[in-house]
N, C-alpha and C positions, 0 to 999 in steps of 0.2 A: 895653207892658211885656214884658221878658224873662223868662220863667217860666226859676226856678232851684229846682232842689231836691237836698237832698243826702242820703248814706248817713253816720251818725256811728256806729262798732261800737268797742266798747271792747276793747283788745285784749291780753282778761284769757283766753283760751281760743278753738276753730275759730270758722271761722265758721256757725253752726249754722243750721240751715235756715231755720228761721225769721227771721234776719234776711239769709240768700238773699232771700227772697220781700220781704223789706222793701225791700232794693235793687232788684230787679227793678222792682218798682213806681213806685218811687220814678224810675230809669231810664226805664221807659217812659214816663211822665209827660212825664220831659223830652223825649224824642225825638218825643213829639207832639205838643208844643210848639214845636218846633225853638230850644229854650231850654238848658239847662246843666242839666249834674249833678253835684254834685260829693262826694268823697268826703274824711270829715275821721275823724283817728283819735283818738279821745279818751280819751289817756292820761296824764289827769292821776292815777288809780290807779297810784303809783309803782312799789309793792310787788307789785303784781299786772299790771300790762303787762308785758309780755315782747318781745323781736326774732322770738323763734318764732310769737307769734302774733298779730303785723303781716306777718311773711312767710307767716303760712296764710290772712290773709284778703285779701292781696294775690292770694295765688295762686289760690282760691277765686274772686274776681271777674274774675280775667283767664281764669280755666277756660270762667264760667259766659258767658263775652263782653258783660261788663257794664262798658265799657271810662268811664273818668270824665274831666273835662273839666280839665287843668292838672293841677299837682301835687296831692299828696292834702296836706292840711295837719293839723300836730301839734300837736293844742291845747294839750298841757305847755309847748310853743314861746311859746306867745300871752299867758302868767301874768300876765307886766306889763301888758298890756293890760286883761285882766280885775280888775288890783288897782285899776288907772286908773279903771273906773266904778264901782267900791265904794267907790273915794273919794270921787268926784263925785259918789252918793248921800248921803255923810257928808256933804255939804259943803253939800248941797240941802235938810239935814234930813231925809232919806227913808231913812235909815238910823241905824246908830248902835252904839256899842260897849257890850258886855253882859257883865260880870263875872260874872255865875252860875258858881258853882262846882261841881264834881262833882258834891257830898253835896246842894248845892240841887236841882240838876236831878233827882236820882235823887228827893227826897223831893215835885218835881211830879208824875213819874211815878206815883207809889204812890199819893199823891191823886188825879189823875186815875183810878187803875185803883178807888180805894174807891169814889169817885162813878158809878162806871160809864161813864166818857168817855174819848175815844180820847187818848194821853197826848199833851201838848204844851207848850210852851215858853209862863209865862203874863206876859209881857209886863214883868216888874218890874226890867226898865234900860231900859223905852223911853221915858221921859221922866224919868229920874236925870241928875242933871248928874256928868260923869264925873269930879269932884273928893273925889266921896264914893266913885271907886274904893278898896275890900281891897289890901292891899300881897301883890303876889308873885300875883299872877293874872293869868294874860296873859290879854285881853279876845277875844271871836271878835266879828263887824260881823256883827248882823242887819239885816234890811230891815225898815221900818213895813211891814206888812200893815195893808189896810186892813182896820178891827174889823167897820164896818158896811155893807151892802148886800150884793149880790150880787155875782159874775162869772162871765160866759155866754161861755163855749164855743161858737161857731159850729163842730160841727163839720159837715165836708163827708159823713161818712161814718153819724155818730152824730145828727146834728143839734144840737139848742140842746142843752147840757148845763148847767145852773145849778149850781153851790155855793156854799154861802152864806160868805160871808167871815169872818163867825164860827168859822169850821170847819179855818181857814189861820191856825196861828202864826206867828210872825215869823221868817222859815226864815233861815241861817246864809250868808252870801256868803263871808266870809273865816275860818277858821279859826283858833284859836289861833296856828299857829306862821307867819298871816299869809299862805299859800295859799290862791289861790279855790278855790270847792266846784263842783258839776257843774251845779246850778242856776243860777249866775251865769255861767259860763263858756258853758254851751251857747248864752245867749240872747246875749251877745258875739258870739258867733263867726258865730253864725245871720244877727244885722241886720248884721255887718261884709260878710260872704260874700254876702249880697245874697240870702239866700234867700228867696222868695216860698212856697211852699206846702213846709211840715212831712211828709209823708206815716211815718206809724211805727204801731207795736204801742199797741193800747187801754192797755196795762198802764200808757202815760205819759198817761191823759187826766187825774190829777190833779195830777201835773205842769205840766200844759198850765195848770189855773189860777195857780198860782203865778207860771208865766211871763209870763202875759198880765198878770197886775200889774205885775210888772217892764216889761215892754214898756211899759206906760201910763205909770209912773214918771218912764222915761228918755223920755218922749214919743217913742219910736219907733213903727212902724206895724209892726201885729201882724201874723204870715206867714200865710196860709190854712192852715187845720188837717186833716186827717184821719187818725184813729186806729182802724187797720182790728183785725179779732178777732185772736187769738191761734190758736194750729194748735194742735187737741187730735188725741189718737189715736184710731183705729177705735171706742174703747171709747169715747170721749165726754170721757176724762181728759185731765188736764192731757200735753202731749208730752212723752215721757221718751225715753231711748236705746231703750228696749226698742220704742217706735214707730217711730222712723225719727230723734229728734234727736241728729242726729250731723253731722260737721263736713263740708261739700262734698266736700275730698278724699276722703272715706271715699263717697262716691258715685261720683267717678271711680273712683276704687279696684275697687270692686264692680262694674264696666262699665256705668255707665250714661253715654250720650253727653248733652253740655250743653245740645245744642237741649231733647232730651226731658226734661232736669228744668228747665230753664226753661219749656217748654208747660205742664207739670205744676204747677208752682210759681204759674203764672198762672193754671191754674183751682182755686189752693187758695183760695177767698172771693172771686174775680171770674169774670162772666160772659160772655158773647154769643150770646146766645138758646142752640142746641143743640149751636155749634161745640166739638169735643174737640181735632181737630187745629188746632192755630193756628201760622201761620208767624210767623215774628218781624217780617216785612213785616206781614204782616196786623194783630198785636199793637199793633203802633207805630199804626198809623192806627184801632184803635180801643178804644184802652185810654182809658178816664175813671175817673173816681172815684165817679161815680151807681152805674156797675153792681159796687159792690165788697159784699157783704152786709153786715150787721149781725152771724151769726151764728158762731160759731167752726168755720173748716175742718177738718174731719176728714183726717188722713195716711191715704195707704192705698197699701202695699209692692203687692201687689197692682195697683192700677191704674196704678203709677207702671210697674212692668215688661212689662205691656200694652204701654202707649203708648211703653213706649223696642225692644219689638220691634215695633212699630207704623216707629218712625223708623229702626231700623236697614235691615226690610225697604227703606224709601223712600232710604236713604242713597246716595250714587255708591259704586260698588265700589270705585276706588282706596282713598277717604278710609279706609272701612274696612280694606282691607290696611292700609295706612298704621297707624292705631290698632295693630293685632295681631301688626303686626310686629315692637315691641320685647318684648310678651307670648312671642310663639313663640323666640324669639332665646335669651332667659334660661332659657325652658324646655327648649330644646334645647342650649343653651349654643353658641352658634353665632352668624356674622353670616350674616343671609339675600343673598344674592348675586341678580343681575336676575332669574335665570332662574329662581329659585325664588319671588320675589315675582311673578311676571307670571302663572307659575300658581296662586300663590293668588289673585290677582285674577282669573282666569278663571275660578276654582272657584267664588267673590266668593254669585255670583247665585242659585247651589242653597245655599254653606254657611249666608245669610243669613236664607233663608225660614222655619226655623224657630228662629234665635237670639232670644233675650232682652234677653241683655246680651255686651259686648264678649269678656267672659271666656268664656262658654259660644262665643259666635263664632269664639275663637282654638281653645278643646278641640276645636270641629269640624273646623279648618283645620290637625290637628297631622298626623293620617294624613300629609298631604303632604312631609313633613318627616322624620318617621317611617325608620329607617333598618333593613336588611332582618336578618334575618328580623322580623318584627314581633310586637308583646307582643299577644297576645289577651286581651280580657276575658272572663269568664268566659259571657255571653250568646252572645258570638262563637264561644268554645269548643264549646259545644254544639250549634252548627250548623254544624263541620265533623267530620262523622262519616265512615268508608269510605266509605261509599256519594257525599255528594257531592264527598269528593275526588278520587274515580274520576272524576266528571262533570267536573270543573272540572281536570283535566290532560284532556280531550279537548277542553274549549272552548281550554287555552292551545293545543295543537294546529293547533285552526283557526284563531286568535287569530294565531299567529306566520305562517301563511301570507297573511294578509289586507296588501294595498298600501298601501291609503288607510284611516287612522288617522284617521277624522274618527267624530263620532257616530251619523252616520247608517250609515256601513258596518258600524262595532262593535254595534249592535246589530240591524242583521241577521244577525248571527254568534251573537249571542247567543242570539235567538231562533230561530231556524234547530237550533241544537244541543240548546236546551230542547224540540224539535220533535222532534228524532233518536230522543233518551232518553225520548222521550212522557213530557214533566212541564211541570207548568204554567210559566211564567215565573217567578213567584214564588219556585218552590222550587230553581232555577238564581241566582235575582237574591238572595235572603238570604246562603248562604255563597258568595259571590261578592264581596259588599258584606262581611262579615265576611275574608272573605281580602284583602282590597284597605287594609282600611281596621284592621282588628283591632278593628272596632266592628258596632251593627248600627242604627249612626245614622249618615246620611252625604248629602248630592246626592245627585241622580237616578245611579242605578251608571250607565249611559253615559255621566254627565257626569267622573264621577269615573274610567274611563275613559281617557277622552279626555285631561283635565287630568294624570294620571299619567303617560299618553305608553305608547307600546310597550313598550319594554323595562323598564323600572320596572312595570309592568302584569303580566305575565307572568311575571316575576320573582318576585314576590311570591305570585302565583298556583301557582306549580312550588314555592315555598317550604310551603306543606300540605302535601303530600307529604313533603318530607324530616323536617316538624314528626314525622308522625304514622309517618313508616315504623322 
C-alpha cells in the first residue's frame, strides 16, 4: 500500500501556524513512507475564499519546503462529483430530502436548549414521503444517521474514541440552493485522492464520527485517523495572535529561517527522546505518529528564536549573505555589486555568532555598507571622547604604514599601540569598534578590520577627528 496523505486548508485567511505544523506532519508522514502528499484547497466557502489567500498559503508551503506531490486540487472544482454521491445516497435510501423550514428548525433549537440538550436537527423528514412536501420550500439532502449504537474512532493519536450515535443528527450533504456542504465533499475528495491516513487538529475528532458513517454508508474503506492537540500559548490558552498565531509569511518577515521553524514546528506535540536539533534528513527517517503527544503544545517566541540563532550560527555563510542582501539593498537603497557581497560573506562567520534572526543579521552587516562619515549611536557616541580620538589617529598612523592587510598583521598593530599608550586592549578595541562600525556591537574588530580593507578602515578612523574637531 501507498501511504497518501494530504494538507486540506481553507482559503479563508494565512496560513496560520498551526496548520504549518498540520502539513509538516502530514509531509513527513509521507516522506517516510516514500508515499504521497498531497495538497487540496477547500474552497467551497465562496464568499470567504479569496486568490489572496491561496496565494499566501501557497507561498507559506513553498517558503516552509513543504513541496506536495501533483497539482494542488480545487474542491469548488469537484461540486458535480460531490452532488453524484448525495444522489447515490438518495437513491440507496441512506439519505433523503427534508423540508424543515426556518421557524421549524429554530423552534428545535429552543426545545433542545429548555431540555438541556445540545440543539439538533430531530429527524421529522427522515421517513416522510416527499409528496407531503410545503409548497415554496426548497428541500436541503440529509444523510440517515444511524439512531442506534456506537461509532469508534480508531484514533492513531487519541485511541478508541466512542460516540454514541444517538448524539449525531442527520447532518446536511446538499443545501438548499443544491451545493454540497464540507462534510460530504471532504470525504469525496479524500476516498477519490486515494488518501490513506487523515493526519489533522483534534478540533475535527467529531467530525471524524460523522465521517466514518458516511465512509460505512458508501462502503468505502475508512482512512487511518489521527487527530493531534491543538497549540495553545505559554499561558496554557487557547493560540491567539498575541502568542505567535500569525500567518507563515509574518515569520519569514520577522527573520526567521524555514528549516528553524520547521524543527520547531516539529517539536510542537512530537518527540525523539532529547533531540532539539533535528535535521530534516533525520525527521523523515523518524517521524511516526506513536510519539505525537496527547497533550496541547505550548508556543513559545522565546524558544523558537533560540533555536533559529541556533540554525543561523550552523548556516553556510553565502546562504546567509544571500538572505540579507535584498534586506541591506532597500535599506540602503542600493544594488550590492560582487565586491561588496564577498565582504559581507567574509564578515558572514563573526556577524552570525550572535544573530537571532535574519533581520538583526542584516542590522549587523549594515556597518559595511554604511557610507562615510558615519551615523553614531548614541552608545558609540560616548566612547569617542579626546582622549581616544587622540589614540585612534595614532593607531591610523601605524595602520597606514603596515604592508600586509591580513588579520594577523592588524592586530599586531593594534596591540602594539594599545602597548605604547599603556592601556589595556579593551579600551583601544571599544572606540575603535565604535569608529569603524558606528556601533558597539560588531565581529571580532580585527575581523572587521580586515573585511573593511585599508583604506575604507582608516578612512573612517581619521573621520572622529574631523566629527569631533
Amino acid at each position: 500500500m501507498t501511504v497518501v496523505t494530504r494538507f486540506a486548508p481553507s482559503p479563508t485567511g494565512f496560513l496560520h501556524i498551526g496548520g504549518a505544523r498540520t502539513a509538516l506532519f502530514n509531509w513527513l508522514f509521507a516522506k517516510h513512507h516514500q508515499g504521497k502528499f498531497l495538497l487540496r484547497i477547500e474552497d467551497t466557502d465562496r464568499e470567504r475564499s479569496t486568490e489572496e489567500a491561496i496565494d499566501a498559503i501557497l507561498a507559506g508551503m513553498k517558503w516552509l519546503g513543504l513541496d506536495w506531490d501533483g497539482e494542488p486540487t480545487y474542491q469548488f472544482s469537484r461540486k458535480d462529483r460531490h452532488i453524484e454521491i448525495a444522489k447515490q445516497l438518495i437513491d440507496e435510501g441512506k439519505a433523503y430530502y427534508c423540508y424543515a423550514s426556518k421557524e421549524e428548525l429554530q423552534e428545535m433549537r429552543e426545545k433542545a436548549r429548555e431540555e438541556g440538550r445540545a440543539p439538533g436537527y430531530d429527524g421529522r423528514w427522515r421517513d416522510r414521503d416527499p409528496s407531503e412536501a410545503p409548497e415554496g420550500v426548497d428541500p436541503v439532502v440529509r444523510f440517515k444517521s444511524p439512531n442506534e449504537g456506537e461509532t469508534v474512532i480508531r484514533d492513531q493519536v487519541q485511541g478508541d474514541v466512542t460516540i454514541k450515535n444517538s448524539q449525531l443528527d442527520d447532518l446536511i450533504l446538499l443545501r438548499a440552493d443544491g451545493t454540497p456542504t464540507y462534510m460530504l465533499s471532504v470525504i469525496v475528495d479524500d476516498h477519490d485522492m486515494g488518501v490513506t491516513h487523515i493526519i489533522r487538529g483534534d478540533d475535527h475528532l467529531t467530525n471524524a464520527a460523522r465521517q466514518i458513517q458516511l465512509y460505512n454508508a458508501l462502503g468505502w474503506e475508512v482512512p487511518v485517523m489521527a487527530h493531534i492537540p491543538l497549540i495553545h500559548g505559554p499561558d496554557g490558552a487557547k493560540l491567539s495572535k498575541r502568542h505567535g498565531a500569525l500567518g507563515v509569511e509574518a515569520y519569514q518577515e520577522m527573520g526567521y529561517l524555514p528549516e528553524a521553524l520547521r524543527n520547531y514546528l516539529l517539536r510542537l506535540g512530537w518527540s525523539h527522546g532529547d533531540d532539539e536539533i533535528i535535521s530534516t534528513e533525520q525527521a523523515i527517517e523518524w517521524f511516526n505518529l506513536e510519539a505525537i503527544g496527547k497533550s496541547a503544545a505550548r508556543f513559545d517566541f522565546a524558544k523558537l528564536e533560540n533555536l533559529n540563532g541556533t540554525y543561523i550560527r550552523n548556516a553556510e555563510d553565502r546562504y546567509l549573505t544571500e538572505l540579507i542582501k535584498p534586506l541591506l539593498e532597500k535599506k540602503f537603497d542600493c544594488k550590492i555589486n560582487d565586491q561588496q557581497f564577498t565582504a559581507i560573506e567574509n564578515a558572514m562567520n563573526g556577524l552570525k555568532e550572535r544573530a537571532k534572526s535574519v533581520i538583526s543579521l542584516a542590522d549587523s552587516a549594515a556597518f559595511l555598507l554604511a557610507k562615510r562619515p558615519l551615523t553614531m549611536d548614541e552608545k558609540a557616541s560616548k566612547l569617542l571622547d579626546d582622549n581616544s580620538i587622540l589614540v585612534l589617529q595614532k593607531l591610523a598612523d601605524r595602520l597606514e604604514a603596515l604592508g600586509n592587510w591580513d588579520k594577523d598583521h592588524i592586530e599586531g598593530v593594534v596591540r602594539e599601540t594599545a602597548d605604547l599608550e599603556d592601556l589595556k586592549l579593551g579600551k583601544i578595541a571599544q572606540p575603535l569598534r565604535a569608529a569603524l562600525t558606528g556601533t558597539t556591537v560588531s565581529p571580532g574588530i580585527f575581523d572587521v578590520l580586515e573585511v573593511l580593507g585599508k583604506e575604507e578602515s582608516i578612512g573612517r578612523i581619521r573621520d572622529t577627528n574631523k566629527t569631533e574637531s
